[in-house]
Each structure stands twice: as structure tokens, then as C-alpha cells.
N, C-alpha and C positions, 0 to 999 in steps of 0.2 A: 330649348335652344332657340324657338322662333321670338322668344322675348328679348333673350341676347341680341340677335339680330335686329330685332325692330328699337333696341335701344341702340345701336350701334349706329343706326342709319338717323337714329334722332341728334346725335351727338356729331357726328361725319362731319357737315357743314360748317360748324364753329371749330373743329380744329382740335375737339380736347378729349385726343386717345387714351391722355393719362385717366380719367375720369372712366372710358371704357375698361381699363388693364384695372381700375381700383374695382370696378365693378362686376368683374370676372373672377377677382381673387375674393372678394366677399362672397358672392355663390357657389366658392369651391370648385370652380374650375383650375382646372391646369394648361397652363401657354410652356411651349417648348420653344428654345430658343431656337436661331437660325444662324447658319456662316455664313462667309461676307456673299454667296452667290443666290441666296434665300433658302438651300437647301433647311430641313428642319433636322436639328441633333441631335434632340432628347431633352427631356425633362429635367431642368439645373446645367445644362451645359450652352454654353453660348459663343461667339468667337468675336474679339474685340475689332476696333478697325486696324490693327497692328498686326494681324493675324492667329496672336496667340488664341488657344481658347481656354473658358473659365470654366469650372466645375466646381458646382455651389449646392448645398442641401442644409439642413436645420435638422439639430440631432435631436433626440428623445428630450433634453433636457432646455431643448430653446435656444441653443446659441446654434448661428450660424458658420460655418466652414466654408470656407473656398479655397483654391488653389488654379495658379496659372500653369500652364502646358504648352508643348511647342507643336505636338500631335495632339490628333485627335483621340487616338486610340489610348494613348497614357490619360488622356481627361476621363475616357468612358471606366479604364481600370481602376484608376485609383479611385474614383465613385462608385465601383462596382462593392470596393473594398471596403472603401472608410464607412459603407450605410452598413454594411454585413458588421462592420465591425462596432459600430454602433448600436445594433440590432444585438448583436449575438456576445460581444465580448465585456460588457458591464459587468463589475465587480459584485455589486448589489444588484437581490433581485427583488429588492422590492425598493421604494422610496427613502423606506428610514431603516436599514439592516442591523440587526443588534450587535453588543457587543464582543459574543463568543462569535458571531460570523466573521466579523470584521476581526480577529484576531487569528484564524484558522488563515483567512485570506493573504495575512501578515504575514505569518511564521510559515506558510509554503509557499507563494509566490512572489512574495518580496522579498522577505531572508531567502528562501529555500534553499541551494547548495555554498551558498557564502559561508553559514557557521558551521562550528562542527557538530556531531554528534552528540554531544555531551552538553555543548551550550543550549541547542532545540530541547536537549528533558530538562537542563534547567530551568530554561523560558517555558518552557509547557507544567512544570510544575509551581512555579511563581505563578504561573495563569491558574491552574487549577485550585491553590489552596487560600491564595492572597488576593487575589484580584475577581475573579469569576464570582464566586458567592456575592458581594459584595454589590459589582457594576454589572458581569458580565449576565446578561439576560436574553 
């Protein structure tokens, strides 16, 4: 930390905080935003000069989400939510999921009570004798 600071104090005088904020986020640090009174509000959340506040994170797969709010409390929930839900609700659990995963996935929680019963043994049976030998691995 005392190199942060003594770069920080090096840069001060010429004005170029941006150059500080790039060289905190190369170290791995984490800056929490603040609302408009300086209070600090968490990590990914910030509050515009309009008052709304933002709630911003980068999911497992590298794209970033935000979303605006008129409370605070709806910005910390649905951040609370959408990283759980990134964290815990991926269909694949691995990178590249095969092809009987990805059809098991299909046939109960995309079909799941839409067809009938008799169309699921058909579909499970066109998978088992047609299709799975073949791709499904």
C-alpha cells in the first residue's frame, strides 16, 4: 500500500487521477464507488449526478452488466442476485458441456411441462438410438 501512496503523491500535482485508477486496477485493487455526499457504497455500485445509482459487475464469461435504480437498496439486491445468479445458475459446468448434457438440459428445462408425455419418450428415444451414439458424447 505505501507504493500506491507514494505513486499517488507522485502523480497528485500534474492532475492525472486517471493514470492513478489505471494503476490500481492493474494491481488488483478494488475502488468502491461513492454517492453524491462521498459516502462509500460498495464495490460496482455508484450514484450518478442525477441521483439515480448504478450497479455494474462482469460475469464469469467477461461481459459486463449494469443496470440503473432509483434506491439504493434495489441497486445492492439486484447485485446481490444477478452475481448469485451468475455464480450458481449456469447451465454448463464446465466450458465446453457435451452433447447428452446439453440435451438432458433441453428436454427438462426448456421443454419441461410444455409437451406431453409421450412426445418426451419420443424425444428421449430419437436421442437415444438416432442421435447420441453418433454426436451425443
Amino acid at each position: 500500500m505505501k507504493i500506491l501512496l507514494r505513486y499517488r503523491q507522485k502523480l497528485a500535482p500534474y492532475g492525472s487521477m486517471k493514470l492513478y485508477g489505471a494503476f490500481l486496477k492493474m494491481k488488483g485493487c478494488v475502488t468502491m464507488g461513492k454517492d453524491l455526499r462521498g459516502k462509500e457504497l460498495g464495490v460496482g455500485i455508484s450514484q450518478r449526478k442525477d441521483g439515480m445509482y448504478t450497479g455494474r459487475f462482469t460475469t464469469k464469461s467477461g461481459k459486463r452488466k449494469q443496470k440503473y435504480f432509483h434506491k439504493l437498496q434495489e441497486c445492492r439486491a439486484w447485485m446481490a442476485d444477478a452475481q448469485f445468479e451468475d455464480e450458481h445458475g449456469d447451465v454448463f459446468f464446465s466450458d465446453s458441456p457435451t452433447v447428452d448434457a446439453w440435451f438432458d438440459y433441453w428436454i427438462n428445462e426448456v421443454k419441461g411441462d410444455s409437451i406431453r408425455i409421450i412426445t418426451e419418450r419420443n424425444y428421449r428415444s430419437m436421442w437415444s438410438f438416432s442421435i447420441s451414439p453418433i454426436i451425443g458424447r
